[in-house]
C-alpha positions in Angstrom: 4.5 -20.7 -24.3 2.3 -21.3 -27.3 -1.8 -21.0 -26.1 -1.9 -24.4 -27.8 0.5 -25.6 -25.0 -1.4 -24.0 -22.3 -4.6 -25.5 -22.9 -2.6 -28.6 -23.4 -2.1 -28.1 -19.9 -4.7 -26.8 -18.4 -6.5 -30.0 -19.6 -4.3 -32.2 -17.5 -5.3 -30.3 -14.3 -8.1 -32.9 -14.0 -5.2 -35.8 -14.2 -5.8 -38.7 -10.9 -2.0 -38.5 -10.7 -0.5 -36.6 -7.9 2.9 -36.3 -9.5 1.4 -34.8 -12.9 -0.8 -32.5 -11.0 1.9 -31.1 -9.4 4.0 -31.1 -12.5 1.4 -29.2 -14.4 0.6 -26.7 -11.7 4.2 -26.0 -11.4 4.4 -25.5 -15.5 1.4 -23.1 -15.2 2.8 -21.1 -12.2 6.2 -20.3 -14.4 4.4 -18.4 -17.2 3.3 -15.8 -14.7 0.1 -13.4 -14.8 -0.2 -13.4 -18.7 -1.7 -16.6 -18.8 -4.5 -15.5 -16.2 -7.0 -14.7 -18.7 -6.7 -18.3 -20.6 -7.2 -19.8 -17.7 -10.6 -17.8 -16.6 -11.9 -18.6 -20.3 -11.2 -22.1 -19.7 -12.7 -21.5 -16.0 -16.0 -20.2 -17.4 -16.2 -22.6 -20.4 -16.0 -26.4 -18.2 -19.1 -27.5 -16.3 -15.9 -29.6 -14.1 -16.3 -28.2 -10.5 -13.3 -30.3 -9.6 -11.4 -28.6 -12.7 -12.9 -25.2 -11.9 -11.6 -25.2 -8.5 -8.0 -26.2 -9.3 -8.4 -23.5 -12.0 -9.5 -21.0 -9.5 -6.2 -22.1 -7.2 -4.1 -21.3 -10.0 -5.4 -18.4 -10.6 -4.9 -17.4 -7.1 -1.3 -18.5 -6.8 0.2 -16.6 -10.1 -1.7 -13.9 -9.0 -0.4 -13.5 -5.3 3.0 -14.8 -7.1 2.8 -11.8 -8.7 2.1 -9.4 -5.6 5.0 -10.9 -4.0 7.4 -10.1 -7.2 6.5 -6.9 -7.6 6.6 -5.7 -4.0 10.0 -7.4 -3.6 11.3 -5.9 -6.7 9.6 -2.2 -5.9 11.8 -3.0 -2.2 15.2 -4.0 -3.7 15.2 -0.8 -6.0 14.6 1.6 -3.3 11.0 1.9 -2.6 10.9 5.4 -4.1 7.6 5.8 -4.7 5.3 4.6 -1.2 2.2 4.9 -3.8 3.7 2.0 -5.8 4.3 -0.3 -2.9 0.6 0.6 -1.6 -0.7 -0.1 -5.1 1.4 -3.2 -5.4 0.0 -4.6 -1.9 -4.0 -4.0 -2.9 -3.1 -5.8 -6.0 -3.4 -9.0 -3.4 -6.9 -8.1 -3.2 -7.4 -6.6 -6.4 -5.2 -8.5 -9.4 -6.4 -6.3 -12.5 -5.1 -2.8 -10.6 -3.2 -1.3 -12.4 -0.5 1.6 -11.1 -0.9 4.0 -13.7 -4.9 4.6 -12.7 -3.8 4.7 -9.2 -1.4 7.7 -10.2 -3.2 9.7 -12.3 -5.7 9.9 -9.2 -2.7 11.4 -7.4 -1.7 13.1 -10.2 -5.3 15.1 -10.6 -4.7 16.6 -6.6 -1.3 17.7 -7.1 -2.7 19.7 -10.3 -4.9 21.5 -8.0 -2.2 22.4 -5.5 1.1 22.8 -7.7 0.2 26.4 -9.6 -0.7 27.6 -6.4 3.1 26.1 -4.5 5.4 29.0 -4.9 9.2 29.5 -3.4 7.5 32.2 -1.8 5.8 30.5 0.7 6.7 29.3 4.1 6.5 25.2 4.9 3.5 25.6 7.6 1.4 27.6 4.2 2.3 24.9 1.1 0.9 22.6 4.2 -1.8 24.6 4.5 -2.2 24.1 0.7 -2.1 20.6 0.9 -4.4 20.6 3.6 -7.0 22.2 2.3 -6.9 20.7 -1.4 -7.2 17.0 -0.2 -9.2 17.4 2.7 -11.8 20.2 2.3 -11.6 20.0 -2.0 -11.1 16.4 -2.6 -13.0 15.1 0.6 -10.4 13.0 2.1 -11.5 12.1 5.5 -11.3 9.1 8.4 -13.1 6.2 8.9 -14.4 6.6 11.7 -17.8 4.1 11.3 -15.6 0.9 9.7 -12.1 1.6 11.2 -11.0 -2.1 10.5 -12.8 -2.7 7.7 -9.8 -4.2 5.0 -11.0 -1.2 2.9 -9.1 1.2 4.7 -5.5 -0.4 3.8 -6.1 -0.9 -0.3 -5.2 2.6 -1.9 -7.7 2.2 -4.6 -10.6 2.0 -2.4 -9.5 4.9 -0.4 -9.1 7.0 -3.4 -12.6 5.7 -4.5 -14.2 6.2 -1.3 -12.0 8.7 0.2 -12.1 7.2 3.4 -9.3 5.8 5.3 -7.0 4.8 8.4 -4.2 6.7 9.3 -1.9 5.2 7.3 -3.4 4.9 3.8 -4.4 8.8 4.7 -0.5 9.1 5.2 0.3 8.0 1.9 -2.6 10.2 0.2 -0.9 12.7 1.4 2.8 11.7 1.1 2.2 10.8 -2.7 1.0 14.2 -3.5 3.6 15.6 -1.4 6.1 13.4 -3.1 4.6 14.5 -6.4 5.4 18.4 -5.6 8.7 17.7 -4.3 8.0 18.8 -0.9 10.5 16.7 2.1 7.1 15.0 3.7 7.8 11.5 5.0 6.7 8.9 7.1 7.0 8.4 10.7 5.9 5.1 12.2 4.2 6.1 15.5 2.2 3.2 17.0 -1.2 4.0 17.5 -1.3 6.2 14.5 0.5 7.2 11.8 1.8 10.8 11.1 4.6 12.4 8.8 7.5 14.7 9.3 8.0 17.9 7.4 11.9 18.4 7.3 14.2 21.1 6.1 14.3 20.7 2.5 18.0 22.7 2.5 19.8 20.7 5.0 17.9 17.3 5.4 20.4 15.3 4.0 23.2 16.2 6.0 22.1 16.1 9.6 24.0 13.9 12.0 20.5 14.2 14.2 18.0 13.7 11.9 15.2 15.2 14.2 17.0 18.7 13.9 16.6 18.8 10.4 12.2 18.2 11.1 10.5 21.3 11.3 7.4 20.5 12.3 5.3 17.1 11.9 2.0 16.6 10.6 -1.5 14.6 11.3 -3.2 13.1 8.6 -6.0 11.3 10.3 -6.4 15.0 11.8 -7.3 17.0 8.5 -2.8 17.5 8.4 -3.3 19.7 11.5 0.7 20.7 12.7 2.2 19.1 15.7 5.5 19.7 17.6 7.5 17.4 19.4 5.6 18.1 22.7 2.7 17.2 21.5 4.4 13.5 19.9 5.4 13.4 23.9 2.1 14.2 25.4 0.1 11.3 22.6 3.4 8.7 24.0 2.3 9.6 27.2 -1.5 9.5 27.0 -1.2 5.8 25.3 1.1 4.7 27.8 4.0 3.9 25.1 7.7 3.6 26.6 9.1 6.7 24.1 11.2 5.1 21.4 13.9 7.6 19.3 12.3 6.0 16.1 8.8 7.9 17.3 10.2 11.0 16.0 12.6 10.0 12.9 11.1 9.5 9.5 10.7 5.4 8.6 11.8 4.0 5.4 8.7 3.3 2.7 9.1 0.0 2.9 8.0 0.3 7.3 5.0 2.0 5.6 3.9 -1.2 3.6 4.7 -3.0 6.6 2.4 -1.1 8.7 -0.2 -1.5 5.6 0.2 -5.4 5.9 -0.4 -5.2 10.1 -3.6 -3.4 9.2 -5.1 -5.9 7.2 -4.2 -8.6 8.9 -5.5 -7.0 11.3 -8.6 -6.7 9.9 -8.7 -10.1 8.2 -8.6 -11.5 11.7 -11.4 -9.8 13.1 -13.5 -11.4 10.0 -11.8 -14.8 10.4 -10.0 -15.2 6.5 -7.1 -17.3 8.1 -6.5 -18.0 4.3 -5.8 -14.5 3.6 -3.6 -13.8 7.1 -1.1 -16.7 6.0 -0.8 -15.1 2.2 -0.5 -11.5 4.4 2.5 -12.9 6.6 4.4 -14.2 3.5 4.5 -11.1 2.4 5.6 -9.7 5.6 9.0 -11.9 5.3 9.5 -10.3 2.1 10.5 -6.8 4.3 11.9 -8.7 7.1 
């Protein structure tokens, strides 16, 4: 649509009429995120509050429209890439994010680890690689002060901060792992979040995936190395009834959905109802 046409119609958002109000916002809606910086011109240039705030709602819906496009799309084709998805979802708090900065923040870590990844070396020492490049060379860390602070669950605050919860430190690391094609993936333990480090030779063909797992690892713990005892001994200290799925990797698109929990999470405990309702639509999109 011609920018003519747009501010044709950005000029009826003031209309009394219910029916062309609706009409209009509909029309605006359809041309998508593109139109987004029209509309903030036209935002900045009325002295309308009424017309600003309709704006501002516009704004707001293609850009959540958006969100919701793009994490559905990223699900249907796979969810390859669990950075994508988490950049996708802070794109609900932060519109103008673009993936390609996000990855090239990844991209710098794995540079610092990858000349030093040989064939040579056991699982438990490229681990100890990763571990010490994110952790002691890039600072990566918990946060332990703000846990449920809605900073913890959007990637690009944790990569500018580099603070986080378990999860978004789970995806740090997966990304890079992911990155340096080492078999690192997600398993969706409640009460934290930690990843499993499986036989890169045989784990595609196990009829019990957990035979193919080598060892798992803890994020939120500087990637220290569990075993399945000690999976059984955190069950038992939180008083969980042991699941199978404790110990299995999770799909990428469980790790979104755990990313989602956590900031809803969050936006309860600082009362943005608004921003829970927008949260659970996007939940539907994985259920």
């Amino acid at each position: 649509m011609e920018k003519e046409q747009i501010d044709a119609l950005i000029s009826l958002l003031d209309d009394t009429d219910h029916e062309v109000l609706v009409a209009v916002t509909d029309n605006l809606l359809r041309q998508g995120i593109s139109i987004v910086p029209q509309l903030e011109k036209a935002w900045e240039q009325t002295p309308d509050g009424r017309l600003q705030e309709r704006l501002e709602q516009v704004i707001h819906d293609i850009q959540f429209e958006t969100t919701r496009s793009n994490l559905t799309e990223w699900s249907r084709n796979g969810a390859v890439s669990v950075l994508e998805g988490a950049c996708y979802l802070a794109q609900f708090q932060f519109p103008e994010l673009s993936f390609s900065v996000i990855d090239d923040k990844i991209e710098t870590i794995k540079e610092d680890i990858w000349l030093e990844i040989n064939t040579r070396l056991s699982a438990i020492e490229k681990v100890k690689m990763l571990n010490y490049v994110i952790f002691d060379l890039h600072k990566f860390t918990r946060n332990t002060h703000n846990f449920y602070s809605p900073q913890n669950s959007f990637i690009n605050q944790v990569i500018e901060t580099k603070k986080g919860n378990p999860i978004s430190l789970a995806i740090i690391y997966m990304a890079v792992a992911y990155k340096l094609n080492l078999p690192v993936y997600g398993v969706n333990l409640p009460k934290n979040f930690i990843l499993a480090y499986k036989d890169d030779l045989r784990h595609r063909d196990a009829a019990d995936e957990t035979e193919d797992i080598l060892f798992y690892i803890n994020p939120y713990n500087r990637g220290a190395i569990l075993g399945k005892k000690e999976i059984d001994y955190f069950i038992e200290q939180q008083k969980l009834k042991s699941d199978p799925s404790f110990y299995r990797s999770c799909p990428n698109q469980a790790v979104v959905v755990r990313l989602i929990n956590n900031l809803i999470l969050a936006y309860e405990k600082l009362g943005f109802t608004d921003k829970i309702a927008r949260l659970q639509e996007l939940m539907r999109i994985f259920s």
